[in-house]
PDB file with one MODEL, atoms N, CA, C and O in Angstrom:
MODEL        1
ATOM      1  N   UNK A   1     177.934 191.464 136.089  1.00  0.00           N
ATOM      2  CA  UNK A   1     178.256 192.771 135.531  1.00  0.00           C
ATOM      3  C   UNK A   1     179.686 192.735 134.983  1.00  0.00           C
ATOM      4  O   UNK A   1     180.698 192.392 135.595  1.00  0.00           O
ATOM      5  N   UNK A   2     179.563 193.219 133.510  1.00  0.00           N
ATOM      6  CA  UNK A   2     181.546 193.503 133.101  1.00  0.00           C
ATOM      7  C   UNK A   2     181.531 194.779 132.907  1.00  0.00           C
ATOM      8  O   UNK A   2     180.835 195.516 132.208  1.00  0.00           O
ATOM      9  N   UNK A   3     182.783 195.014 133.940  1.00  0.00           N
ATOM     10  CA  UNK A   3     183.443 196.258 133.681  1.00  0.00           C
ATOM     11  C   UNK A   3     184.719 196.218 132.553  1.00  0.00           C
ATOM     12  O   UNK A   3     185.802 195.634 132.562  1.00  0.00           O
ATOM     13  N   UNK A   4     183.990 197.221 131.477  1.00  0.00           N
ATOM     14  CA  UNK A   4     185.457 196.578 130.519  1.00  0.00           C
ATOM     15  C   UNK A   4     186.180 198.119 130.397  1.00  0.00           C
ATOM     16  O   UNK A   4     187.114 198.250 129.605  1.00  0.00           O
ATOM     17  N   UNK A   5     185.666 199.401 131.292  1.00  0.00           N
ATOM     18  CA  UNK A   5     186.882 200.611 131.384  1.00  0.00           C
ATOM     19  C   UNK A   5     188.249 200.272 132.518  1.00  0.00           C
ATOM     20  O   UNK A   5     187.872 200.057 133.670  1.00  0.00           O
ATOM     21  N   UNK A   6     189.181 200.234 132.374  1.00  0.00           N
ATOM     22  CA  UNK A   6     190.529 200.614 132.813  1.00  0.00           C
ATOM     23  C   UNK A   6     190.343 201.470 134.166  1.00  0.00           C
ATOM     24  O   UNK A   6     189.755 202.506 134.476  1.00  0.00           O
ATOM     25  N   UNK A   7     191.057 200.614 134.740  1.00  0.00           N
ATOM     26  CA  UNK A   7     190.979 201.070 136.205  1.00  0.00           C
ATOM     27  C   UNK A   7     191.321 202.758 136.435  1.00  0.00           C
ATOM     28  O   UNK A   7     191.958 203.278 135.518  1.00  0.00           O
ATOM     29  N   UNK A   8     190.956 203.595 137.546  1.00  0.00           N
ATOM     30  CA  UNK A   8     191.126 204.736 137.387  1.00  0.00           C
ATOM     31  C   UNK A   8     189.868 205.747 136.285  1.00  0.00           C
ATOM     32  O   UNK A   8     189.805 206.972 136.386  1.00  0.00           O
ATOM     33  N   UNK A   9     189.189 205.137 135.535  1.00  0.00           N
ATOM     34  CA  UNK A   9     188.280 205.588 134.356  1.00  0.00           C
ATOM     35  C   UNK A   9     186.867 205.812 135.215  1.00  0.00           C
ATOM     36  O   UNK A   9     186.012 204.954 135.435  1.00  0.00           O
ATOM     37  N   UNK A  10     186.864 206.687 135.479  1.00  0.00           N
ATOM     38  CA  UNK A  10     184.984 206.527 136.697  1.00  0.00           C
ATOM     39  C   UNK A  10     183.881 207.218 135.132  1.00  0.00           C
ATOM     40  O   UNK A  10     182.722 206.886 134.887  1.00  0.00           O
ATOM     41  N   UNK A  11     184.604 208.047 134.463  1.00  0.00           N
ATOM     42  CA  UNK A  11     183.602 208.570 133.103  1.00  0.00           C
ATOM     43  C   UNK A  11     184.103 208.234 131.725  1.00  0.00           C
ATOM     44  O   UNK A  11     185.253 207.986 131.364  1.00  0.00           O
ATOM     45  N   UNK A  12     182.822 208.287 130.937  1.00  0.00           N
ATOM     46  CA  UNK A  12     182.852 207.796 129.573  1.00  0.00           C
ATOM     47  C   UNK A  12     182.438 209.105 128.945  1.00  0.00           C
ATOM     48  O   UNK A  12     181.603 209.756 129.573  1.00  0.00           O
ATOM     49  N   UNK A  13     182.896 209.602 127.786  1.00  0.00           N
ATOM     50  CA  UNK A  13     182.388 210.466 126.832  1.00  0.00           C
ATOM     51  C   UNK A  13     181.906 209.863 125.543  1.00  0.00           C
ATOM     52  O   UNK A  13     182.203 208.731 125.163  1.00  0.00           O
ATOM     53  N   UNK A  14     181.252 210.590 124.997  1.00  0.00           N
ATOM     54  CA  UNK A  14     181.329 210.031 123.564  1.00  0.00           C
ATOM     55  C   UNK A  14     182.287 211.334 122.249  1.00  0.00           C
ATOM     56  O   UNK A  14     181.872 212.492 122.310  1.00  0.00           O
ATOM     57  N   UNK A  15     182.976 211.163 121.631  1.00  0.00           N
ATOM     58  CA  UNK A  15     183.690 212.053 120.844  1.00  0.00           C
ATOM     59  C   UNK A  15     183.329 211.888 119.451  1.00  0.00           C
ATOM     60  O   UNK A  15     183.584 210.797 118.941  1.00  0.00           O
ATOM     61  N   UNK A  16     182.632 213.030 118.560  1.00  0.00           N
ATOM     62  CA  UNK A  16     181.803 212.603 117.436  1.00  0.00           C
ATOM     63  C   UNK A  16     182.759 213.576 116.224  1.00  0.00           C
ATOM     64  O   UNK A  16     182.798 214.799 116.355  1.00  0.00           O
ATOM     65  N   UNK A  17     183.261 213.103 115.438  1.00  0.00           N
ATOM     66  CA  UNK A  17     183.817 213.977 114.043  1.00  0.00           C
ATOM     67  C   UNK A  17     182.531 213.606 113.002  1.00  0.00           C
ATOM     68  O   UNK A  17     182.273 212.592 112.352  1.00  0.00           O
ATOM     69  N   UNK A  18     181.827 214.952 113.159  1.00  0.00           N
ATOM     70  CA  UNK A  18     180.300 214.751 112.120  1.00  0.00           C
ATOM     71  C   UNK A  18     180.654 214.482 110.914  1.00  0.00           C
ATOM     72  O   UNK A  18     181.307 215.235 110.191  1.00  0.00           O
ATOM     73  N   UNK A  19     180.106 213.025 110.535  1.00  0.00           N
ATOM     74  CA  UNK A  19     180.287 212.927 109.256  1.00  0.00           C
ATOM     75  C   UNK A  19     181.454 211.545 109.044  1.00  0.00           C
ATOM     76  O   UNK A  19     181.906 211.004 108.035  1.00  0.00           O
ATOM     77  N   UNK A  20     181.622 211.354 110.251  1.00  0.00           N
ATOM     78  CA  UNK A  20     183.088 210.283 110.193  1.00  0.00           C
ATOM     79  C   UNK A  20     182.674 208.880 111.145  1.00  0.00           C
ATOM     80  O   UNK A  20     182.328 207.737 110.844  1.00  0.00           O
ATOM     81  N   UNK A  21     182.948 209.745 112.708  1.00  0.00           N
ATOM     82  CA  UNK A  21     182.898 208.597 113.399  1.00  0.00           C
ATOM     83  C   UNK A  21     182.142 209.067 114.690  1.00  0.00           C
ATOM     84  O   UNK A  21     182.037 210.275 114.905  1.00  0.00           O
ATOM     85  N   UNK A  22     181.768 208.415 115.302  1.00  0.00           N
ATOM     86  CA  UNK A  22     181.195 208.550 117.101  1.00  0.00           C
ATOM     87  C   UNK A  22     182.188 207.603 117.869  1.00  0.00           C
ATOM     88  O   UNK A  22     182.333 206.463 117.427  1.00  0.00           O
ATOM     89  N   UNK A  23     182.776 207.936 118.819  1.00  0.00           N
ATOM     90  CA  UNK A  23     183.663 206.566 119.556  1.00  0.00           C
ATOM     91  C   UNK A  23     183.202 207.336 121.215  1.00  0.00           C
ATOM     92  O   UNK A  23     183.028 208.498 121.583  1.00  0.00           O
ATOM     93  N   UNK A  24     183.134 205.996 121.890  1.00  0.00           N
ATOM     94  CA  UNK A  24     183.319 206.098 123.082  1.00  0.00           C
ATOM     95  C   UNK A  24     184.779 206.366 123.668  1.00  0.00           C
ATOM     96  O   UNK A  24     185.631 205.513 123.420  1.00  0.00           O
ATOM     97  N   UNK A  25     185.224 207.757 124.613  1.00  0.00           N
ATOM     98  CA  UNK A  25     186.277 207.611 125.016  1.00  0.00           C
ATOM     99  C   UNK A  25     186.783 208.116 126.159  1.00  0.00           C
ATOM    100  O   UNK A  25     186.219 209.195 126.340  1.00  0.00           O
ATOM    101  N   UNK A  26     187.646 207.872 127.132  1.00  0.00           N
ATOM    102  CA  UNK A  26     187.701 208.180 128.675  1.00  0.00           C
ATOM    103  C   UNK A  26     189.408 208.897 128.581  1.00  0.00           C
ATOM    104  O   UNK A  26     190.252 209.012 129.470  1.00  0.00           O
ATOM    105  N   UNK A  27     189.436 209.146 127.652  1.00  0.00           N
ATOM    106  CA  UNK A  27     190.844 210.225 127.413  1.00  0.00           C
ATOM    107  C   UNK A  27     190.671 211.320 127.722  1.00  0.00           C
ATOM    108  O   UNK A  27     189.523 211.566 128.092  1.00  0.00           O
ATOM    109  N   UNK A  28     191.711 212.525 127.728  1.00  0.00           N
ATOM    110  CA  UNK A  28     191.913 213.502 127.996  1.00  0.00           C
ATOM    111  C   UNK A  28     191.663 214.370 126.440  1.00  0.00           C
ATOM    112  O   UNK A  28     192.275 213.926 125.469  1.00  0.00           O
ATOM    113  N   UNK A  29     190.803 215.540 126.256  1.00  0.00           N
ATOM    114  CA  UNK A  29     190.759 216.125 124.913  1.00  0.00           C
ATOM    115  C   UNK A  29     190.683 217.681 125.515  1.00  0.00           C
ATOM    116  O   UNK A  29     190.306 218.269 126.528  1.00  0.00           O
ATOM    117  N   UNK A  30     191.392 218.003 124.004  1.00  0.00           N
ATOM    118  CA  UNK A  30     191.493 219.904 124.358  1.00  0.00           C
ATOM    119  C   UNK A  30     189.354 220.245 124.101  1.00  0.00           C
ATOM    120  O   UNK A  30     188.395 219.486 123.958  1.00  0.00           O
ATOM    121  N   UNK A  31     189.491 221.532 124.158  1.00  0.00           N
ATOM    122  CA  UNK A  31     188.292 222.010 123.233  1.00  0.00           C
ATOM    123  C   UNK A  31     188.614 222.722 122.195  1.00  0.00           C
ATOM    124  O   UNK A  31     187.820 223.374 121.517  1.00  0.00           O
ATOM    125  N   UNK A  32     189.924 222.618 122.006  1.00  0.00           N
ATOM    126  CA  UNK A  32     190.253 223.338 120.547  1.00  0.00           C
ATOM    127  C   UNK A  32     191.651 223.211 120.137  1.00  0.00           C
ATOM    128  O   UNK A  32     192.356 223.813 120.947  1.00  0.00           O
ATOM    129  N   UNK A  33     192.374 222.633 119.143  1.00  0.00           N
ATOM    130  CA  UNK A  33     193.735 222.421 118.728  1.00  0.00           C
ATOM    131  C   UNK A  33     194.614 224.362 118.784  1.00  0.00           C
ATOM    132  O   UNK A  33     195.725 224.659 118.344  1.00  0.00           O
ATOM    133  N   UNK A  34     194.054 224.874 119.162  1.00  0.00           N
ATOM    134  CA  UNK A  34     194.741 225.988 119.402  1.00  0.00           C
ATOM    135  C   UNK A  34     195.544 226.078 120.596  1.00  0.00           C
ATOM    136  O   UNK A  34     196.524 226.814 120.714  1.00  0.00           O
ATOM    137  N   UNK A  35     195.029 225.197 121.592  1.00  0.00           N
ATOM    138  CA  UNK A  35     195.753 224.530 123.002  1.00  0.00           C
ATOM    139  C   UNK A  35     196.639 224.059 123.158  1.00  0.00           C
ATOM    140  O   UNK A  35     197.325 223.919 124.170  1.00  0.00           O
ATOM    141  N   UNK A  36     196.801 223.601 121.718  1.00  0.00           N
ATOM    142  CA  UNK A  36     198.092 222.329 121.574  1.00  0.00           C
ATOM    143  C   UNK A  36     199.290 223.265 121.025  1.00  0.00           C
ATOM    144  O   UNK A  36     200.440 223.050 121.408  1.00  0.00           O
ATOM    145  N   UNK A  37     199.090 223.976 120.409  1.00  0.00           N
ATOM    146  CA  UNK A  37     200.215 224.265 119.479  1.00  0.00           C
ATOM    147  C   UNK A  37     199.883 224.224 118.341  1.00  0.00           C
ATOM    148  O   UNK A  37     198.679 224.392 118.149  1.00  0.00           O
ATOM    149  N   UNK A  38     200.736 223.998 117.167  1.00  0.00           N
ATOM    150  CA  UNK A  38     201.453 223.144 115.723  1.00  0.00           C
ATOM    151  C   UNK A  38     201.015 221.842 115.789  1.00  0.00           C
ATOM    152  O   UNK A  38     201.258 221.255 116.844  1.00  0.00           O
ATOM    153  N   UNK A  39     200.362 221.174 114.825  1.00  0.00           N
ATOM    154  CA  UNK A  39     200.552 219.808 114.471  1.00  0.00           C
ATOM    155  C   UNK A  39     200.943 219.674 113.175  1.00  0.00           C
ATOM    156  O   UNK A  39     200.858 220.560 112.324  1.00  0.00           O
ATOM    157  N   UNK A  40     201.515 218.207 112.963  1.00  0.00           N
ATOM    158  CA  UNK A  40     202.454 218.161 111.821  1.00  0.00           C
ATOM    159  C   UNK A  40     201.518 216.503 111.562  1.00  0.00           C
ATOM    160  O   UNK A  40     201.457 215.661 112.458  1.00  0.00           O
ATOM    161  N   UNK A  41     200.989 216.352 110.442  1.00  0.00           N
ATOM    162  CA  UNK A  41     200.599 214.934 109.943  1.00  0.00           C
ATOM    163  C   UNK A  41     201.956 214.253 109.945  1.00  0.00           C
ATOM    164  O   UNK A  41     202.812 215.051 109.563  1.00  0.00           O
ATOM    165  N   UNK A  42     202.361 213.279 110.186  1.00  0.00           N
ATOM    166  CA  UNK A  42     203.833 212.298 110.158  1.00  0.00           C
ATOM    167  C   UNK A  42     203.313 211.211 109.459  1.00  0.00           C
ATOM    168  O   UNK A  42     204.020 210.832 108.527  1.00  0.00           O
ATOM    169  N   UNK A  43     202.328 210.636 109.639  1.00  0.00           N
ATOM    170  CA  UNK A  43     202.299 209.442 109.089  1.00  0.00           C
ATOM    171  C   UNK A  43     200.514 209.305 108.772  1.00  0.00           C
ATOM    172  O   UNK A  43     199.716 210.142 109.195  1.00  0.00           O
ATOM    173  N   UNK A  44     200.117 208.096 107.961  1.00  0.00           N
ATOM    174  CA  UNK A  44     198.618 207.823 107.684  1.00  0.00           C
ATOM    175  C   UNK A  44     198.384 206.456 107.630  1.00  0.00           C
ATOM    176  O   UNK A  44     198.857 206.075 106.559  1.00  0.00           O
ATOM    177  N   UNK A  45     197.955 205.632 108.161  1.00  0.00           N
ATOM    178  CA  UNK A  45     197.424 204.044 107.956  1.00  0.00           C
ATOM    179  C   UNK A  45     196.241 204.096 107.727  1.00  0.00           C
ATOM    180  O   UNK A  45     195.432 204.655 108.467  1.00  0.00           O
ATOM    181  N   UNK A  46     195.995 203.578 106.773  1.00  0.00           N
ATOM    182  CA  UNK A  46     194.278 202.436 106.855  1.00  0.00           C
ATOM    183  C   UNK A  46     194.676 200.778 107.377  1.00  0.00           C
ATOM    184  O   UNK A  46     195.349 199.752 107.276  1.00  0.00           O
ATOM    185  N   UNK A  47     193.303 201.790 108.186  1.00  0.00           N
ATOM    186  CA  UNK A  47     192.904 199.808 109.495  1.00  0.00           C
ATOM    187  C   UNK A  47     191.817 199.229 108.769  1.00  0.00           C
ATOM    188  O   UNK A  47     190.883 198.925 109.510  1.00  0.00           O
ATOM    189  N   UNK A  48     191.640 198.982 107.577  1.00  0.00           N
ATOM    190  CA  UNK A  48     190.454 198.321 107.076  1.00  0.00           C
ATOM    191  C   UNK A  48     189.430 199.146 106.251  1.00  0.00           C
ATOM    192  O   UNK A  48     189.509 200.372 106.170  1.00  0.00           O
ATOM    193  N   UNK A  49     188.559 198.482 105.703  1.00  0.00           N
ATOM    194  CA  UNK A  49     187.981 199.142 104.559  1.00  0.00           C
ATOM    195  C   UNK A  49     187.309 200.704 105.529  1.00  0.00           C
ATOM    196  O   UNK A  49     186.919 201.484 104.660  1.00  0.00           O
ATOM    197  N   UNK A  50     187.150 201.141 106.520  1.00  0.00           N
ATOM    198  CA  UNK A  50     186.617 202.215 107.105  1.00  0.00           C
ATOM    199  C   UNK A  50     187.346 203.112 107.893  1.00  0.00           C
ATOM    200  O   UNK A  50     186.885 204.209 108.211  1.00  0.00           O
ATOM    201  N   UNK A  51     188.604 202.664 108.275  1.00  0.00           N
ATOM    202  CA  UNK A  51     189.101 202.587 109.809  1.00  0.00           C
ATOM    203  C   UNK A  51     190.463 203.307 109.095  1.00  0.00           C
ATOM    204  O   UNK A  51     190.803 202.799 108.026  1.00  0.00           O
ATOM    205  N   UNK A  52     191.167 204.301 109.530  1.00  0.00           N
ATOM    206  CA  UNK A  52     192.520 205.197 109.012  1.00  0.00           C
ATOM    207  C   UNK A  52     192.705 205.230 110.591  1.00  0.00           C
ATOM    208  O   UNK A  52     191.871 205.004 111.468  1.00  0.00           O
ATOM    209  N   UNK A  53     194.076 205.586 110.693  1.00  0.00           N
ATOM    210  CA  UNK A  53     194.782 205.736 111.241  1.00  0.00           C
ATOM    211  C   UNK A  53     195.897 207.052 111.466  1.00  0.00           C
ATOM    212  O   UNK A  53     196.993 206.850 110.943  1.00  0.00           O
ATOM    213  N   UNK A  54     195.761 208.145 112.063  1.00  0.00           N
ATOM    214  CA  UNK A  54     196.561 209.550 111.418  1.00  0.00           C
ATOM    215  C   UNK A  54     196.726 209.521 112.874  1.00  0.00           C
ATOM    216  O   UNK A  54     195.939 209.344 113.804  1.00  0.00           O
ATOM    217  N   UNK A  55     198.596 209.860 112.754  1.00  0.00           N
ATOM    218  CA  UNK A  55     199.694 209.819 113.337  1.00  0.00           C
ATOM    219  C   UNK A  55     200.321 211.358 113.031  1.00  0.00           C
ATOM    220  O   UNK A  55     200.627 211.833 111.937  1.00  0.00           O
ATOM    221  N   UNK A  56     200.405 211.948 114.312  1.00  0.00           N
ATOM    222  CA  UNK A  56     200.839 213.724 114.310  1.00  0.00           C
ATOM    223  C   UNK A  56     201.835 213.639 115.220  1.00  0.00           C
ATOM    224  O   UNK A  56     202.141 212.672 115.917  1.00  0.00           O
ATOM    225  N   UNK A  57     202.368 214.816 115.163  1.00  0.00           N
ATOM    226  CA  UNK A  57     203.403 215.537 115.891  1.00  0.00           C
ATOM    227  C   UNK A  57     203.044 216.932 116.447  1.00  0.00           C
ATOM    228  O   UNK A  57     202.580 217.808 115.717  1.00  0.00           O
ATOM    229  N   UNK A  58     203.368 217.176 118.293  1.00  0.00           N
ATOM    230  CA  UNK A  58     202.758 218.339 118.217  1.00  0.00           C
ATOM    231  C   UNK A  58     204.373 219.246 118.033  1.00  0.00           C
ATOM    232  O   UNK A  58     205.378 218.574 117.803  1.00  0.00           O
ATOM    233  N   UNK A  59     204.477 220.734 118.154  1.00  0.00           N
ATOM    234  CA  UNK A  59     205.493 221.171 118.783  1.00  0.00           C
ATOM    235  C   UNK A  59     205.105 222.520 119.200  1.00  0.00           C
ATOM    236  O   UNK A  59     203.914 222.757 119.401  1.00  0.00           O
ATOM    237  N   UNK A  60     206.126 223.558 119.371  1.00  0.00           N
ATOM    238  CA  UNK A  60     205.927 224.612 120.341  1.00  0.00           C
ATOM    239  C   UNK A  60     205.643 225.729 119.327  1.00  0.00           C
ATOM    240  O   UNK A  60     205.404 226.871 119.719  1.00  0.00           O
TER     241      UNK A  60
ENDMDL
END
């Protein structure tokens, strides 16, 4: 058997942006960016012909 979650991780979610991506993930997520505050886009990468990368800022 391989365990390939990070110690401390006992659950898996799946997190789906319809239309984009499905990823498996054992992070912490709001249910709504209204939780957070302000976000500010700072930065944008593409990881490959599919794959971006968006880099935010929250504040108060």
């Amino acid at each position: 058997k391989i365990n390939l979650l990070p110690a401390g991780i006992s659950e898996v979610r799946t997190v789906e942006i319809v239309g984009l991506d499905l990823q498996a993930d054992g992070g912490t997520h709001v249910n709504n960016t209204s939780e957070v505050g302000r976000m500010k886009v700072v930065d944008y990468k593409s990881k490959g012909a599919i794959n971006k990368r968006i880099y935010i800022e929250l504040s108060e």
